[in-house]
C-alpha positions in Angstrom: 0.0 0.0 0.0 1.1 3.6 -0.7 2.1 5.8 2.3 -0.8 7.9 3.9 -1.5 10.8 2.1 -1.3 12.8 5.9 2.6 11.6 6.1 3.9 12.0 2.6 4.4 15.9 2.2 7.3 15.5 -0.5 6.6 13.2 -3.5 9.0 13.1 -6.4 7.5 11.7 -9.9 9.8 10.1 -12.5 8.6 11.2 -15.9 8.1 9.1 -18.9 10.9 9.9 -21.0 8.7 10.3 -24.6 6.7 13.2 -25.3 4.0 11.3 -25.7 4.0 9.1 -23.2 4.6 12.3 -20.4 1.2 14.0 -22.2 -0.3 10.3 -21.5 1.1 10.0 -18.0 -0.5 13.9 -16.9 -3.5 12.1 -15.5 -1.5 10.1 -13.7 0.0 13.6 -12.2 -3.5 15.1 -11.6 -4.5 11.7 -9.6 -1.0 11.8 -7.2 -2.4 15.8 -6.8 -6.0 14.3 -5.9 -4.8 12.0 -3.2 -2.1 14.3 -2.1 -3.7 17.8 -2.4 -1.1 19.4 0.5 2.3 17.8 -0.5 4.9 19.4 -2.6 4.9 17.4 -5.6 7.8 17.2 -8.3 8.7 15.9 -11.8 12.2 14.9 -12.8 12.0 15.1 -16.0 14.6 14.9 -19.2 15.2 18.2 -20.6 12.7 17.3 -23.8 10.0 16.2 -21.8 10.0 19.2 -19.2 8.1 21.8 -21.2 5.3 18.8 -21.0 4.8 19.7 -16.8 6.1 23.3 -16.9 2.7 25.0 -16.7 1.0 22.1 -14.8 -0.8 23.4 -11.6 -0.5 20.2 -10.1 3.1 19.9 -10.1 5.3 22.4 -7.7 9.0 22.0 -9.2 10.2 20.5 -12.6 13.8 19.2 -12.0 15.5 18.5 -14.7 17.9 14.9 -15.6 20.5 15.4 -17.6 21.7 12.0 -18.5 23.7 13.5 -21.8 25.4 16.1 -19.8 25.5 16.7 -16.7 23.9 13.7 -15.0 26.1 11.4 -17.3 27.3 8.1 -16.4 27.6 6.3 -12.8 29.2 9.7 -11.3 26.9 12.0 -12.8 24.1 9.8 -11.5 25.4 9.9 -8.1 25.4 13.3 -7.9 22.2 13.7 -8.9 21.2 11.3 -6.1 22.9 13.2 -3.4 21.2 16.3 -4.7 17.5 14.5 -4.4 18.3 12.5 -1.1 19.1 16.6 0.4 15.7 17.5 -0.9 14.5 14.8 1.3 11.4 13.4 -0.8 9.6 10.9 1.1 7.6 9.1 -1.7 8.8 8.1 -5.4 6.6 7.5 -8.6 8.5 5.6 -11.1 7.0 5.9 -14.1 9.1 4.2 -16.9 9.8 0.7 -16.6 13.9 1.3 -16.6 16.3 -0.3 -14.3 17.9 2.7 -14.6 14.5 5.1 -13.4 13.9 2.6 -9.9 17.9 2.6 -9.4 18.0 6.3 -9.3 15.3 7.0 -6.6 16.7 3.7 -4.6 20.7 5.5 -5.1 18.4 8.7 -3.7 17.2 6.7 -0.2 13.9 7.9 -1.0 11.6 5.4 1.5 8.4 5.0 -0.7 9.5 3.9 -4.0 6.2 2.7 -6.2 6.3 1.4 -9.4 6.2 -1.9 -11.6 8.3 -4.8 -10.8 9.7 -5.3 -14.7 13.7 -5.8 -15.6 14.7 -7.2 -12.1 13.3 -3.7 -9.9 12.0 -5.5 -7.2 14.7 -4.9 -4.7 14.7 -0.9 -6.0 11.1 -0.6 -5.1 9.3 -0.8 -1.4 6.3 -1.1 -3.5 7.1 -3.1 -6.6 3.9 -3.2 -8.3 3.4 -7.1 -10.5 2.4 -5.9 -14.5 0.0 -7.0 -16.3 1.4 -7.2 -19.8 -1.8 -8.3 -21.9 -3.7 -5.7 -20.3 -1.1 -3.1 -21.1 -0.8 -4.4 -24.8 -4.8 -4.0 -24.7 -5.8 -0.9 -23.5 -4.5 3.3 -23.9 -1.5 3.9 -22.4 -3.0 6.6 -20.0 -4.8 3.6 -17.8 -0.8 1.7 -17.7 0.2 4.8 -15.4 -3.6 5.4 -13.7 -3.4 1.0 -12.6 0.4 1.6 -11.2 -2.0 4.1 -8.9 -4.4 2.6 -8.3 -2.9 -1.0 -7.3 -0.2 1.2 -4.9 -3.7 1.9 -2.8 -4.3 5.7 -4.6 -7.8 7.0 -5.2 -8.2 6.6 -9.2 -10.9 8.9 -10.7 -11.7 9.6 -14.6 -9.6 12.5 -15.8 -8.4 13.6 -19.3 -5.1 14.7 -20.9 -3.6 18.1 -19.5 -1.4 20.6 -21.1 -1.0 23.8 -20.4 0.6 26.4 -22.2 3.1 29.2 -20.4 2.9 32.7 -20.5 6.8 33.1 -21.5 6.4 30.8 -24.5 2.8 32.1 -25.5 4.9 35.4 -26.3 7.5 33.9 -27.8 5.2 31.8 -30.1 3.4 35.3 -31.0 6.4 36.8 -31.9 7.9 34.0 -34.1 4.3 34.4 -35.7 4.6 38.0 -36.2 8.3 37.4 -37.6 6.8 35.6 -40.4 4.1 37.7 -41.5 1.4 36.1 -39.7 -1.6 38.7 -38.6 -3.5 38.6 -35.9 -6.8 36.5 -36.3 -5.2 34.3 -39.4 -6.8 31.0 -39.8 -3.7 28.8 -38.8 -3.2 25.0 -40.0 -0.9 22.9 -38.6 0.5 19.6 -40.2 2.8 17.4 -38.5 4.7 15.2 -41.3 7.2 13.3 -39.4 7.2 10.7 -36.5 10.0 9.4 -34.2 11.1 5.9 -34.0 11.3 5.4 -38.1 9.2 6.3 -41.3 6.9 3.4 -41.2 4.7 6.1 -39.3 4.4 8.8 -42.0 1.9 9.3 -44.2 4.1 10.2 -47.7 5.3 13.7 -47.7 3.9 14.4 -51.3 0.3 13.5 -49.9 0.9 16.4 -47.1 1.6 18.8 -49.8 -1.3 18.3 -51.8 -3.0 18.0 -48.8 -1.5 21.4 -47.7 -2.1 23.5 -50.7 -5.8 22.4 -50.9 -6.3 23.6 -47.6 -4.5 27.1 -47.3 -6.7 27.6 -50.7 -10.2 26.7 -49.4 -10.0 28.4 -46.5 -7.3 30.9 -46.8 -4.9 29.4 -44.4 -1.5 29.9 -43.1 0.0 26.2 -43.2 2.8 25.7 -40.4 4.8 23.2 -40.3 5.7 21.2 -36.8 8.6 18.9 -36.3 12.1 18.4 -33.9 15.0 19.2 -35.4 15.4 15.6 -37.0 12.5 16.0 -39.0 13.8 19.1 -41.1 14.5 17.2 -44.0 10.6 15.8 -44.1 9.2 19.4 -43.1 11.3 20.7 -46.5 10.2 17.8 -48.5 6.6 18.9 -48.0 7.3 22.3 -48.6 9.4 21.8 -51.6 6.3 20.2 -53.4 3.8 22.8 -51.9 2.3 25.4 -54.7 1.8 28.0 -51.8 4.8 29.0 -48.9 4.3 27.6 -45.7 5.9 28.4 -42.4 8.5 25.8 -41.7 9.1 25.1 -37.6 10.6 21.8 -37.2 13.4 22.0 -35.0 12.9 26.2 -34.7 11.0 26.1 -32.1 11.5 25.0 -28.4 8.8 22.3 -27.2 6.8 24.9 -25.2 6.9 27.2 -28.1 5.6 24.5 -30.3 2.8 23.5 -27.6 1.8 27.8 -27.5 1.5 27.6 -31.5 -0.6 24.3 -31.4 -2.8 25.9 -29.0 -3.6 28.8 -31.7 -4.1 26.4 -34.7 -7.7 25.6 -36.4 -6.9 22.6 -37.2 -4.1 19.9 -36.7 -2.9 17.3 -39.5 -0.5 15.0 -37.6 1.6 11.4 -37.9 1.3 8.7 -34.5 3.4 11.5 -32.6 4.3 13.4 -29.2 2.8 16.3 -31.0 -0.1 14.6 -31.5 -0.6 14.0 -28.0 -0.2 17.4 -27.4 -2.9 18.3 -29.9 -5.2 16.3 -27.8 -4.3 17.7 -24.6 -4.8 21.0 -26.0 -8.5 19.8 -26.9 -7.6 21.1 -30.7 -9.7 20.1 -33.4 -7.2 17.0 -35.3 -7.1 14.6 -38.0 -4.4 11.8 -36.7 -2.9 9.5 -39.8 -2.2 6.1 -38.0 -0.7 3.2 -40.1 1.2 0.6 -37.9 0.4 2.0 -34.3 -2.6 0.6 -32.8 -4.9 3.6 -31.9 -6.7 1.4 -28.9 -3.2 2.0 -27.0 -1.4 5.2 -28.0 -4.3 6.8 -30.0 -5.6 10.6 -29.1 -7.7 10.7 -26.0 -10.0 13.9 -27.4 -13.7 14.2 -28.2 -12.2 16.2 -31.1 -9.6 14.3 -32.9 -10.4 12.1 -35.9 -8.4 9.2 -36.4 -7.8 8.2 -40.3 -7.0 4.6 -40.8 -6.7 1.7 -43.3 -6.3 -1.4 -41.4 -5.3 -4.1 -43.2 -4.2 -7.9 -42.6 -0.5 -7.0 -40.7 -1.7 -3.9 -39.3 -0.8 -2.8 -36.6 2.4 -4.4 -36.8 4.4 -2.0 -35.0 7.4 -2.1 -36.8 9.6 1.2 -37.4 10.2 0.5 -41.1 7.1 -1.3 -43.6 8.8 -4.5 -44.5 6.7 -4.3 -47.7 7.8 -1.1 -48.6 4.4 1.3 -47.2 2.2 -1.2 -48.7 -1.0 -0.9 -47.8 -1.7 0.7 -44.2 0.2 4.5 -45.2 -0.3 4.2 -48.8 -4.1 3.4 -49.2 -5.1 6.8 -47.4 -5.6 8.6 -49.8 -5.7 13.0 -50.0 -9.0 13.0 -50.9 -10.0 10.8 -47.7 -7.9 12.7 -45.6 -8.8 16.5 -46.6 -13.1 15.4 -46.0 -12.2 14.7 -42.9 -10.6 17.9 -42.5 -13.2 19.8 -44.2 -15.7 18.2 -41.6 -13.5 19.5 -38.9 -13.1 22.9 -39.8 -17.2 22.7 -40.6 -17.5 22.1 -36.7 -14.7 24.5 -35.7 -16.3 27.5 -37.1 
């Protein structure tokens, strides 16, 4: 059983270390806030993930774990331990399923250490929790973090995705709007052409263009294009084949500036992504491509996305690269099927 909420005044959460997956673990935070509505609560967090919890009212302090730089190897891991075991949290959430994430709080002497007994952790945690794999490979992602909860004796009520987007990055977003010619009151359309973890994801770059151009001509849009800086070369693919000039932001923009210009689009176009995650948190009207990722598990939790699939036979087969070459799953949506679903979007957005 968890610690009672009256003793545990300092818990520490270990973030998911995905975009995605930290959007799909924030109802996860809002639950530890329910049961635990005085403590000081905190999220150690990998630098790319932070902007994910920096404006979340249920979180007090974002620490940051640097395991590229200044947290590297055994001896930068130790430090950070020493630094958390000053800080003197009494309770740990461990949200990944690393050795690594359970032997960091343990190295930290942190007494309440919860979270699932996976890749020999059960010594690390004082409550390893026993996973259930068939249930995780069966339902959305959010309810792998909400049973960790709930099965460590927490309070587990319905709750939704949360993002929330700060005031510093709100006015930088503006201004990197206002940079490119943007005016105030534009209609804004964002697409979202690449996907970590391999291509098999991504709907064909040509098929955004066309998509693209038909859109900023119906309704007079400004088409901006989201991505991390590995997904310049897609971003300029689809722009290179466009008839009108979008706004290009993969890897220009910081994450929290990305989540501020999400938050001001009409409409988002996006691949199986973190940013697509974000879309839904945002509650912004969406159209999400899914190929081989199965949108039971990882798809958007939002009354207002649309999910735009072609199952077929292998589907989802999860793989990072299509073994058959994009046969079938990516390749069988077509523009056509894609922009009606838009069109019924931006029908109900008006």
């Amino acid at each position: 059983m968890a610690p009672d909420p009256i003793q545990a005044k300092r818990i520490l959460i270990r973030s998911a270390n995905w975009i995605g997956d930290a959007v799909m673990s924030t109802p996860a935070v809002h639950t530890i806030r329910r049961n635990f509505p005085d403590a000081h609560i905190g999220i150690l967090a990998k630098p790319w993930v932070a902007p994910v919890f920096h404006a979340n009212p249920h979180a007090d302090e974002v620490l940051i774990y640097d395991a590229k730089g200044a947290h590297k190897g055994l001896l930068g891991k130790w430090r950070l331990a020493g630094r958390l075991r000053r800080q003197n949290w009494e309770m740990g959430v461990v949200l990944p399923n690393s050795f690594e994430s359970a032997l960091l709080f343990a190295m930290a002497r942190i007494p309440f250490r919860i979270g699932y007994k996976t890749q020999h952790r059960r010594l690390l945690l004082s409550h390893p929790i026993v996973l259930n794999r068939q249930l995780k490979e069966n339902s959305h992602e959010t309810g792998h973090y909400l049973r960790l909860l709930e099965l460590s004796g927490l309070r587990v009520e319905p709750s939704g995705l949360e993002i929330y987007v700060a005031p510093d990055d709100k006015i930088r977003g503006n201004d990197l709007l206002r940079k490119n010619g943007i005016i105030t009151g534009e209609l804004l359309i964002g697409i979202n052409p690449g996907a970590a973890f391999g291509t098999a994801k991504r709907w064909p770059a040509d098929r955004y263009a066309r998509l693209a151009d038909q859109l900023a001509k119906q309704y007079q849009g400004r088409i901006l294009i989201f991505g991390g800086p590995g997904e310049r070369g897609v971003a300029q693919e689809v722009a290179d084949a466009m008839n009108h000039t979008p706004i290009i932001l993969s890897g220009k923009t910081t994450l929290g500036e990305a989540i501020a210009l999400v938050d001001q689009c009409r409409l988002l176009v996006t691949n199986d992504s973190g940013l697509m995650h974000i879309g839904a948190a945002l509650h912004q009207p969406m159209v999400a491509i899914f190929g081989p990722t199965n949108p039971l598990t990882t798809g958007p939790l939002s009354a207002k996305a649309k999910i735009v699939q072609d199952p077929i036979e292998c589907s989802p087969c999860l793989q990072r690269e299509c073994p058959l070459g994009h046969h079938g799953c990516m390749e069988n949506i077509s523009v056509e099927r894609v922009l009606g679903v838009c069109q019924w979007q931006l029908a109900q957005s008006t």
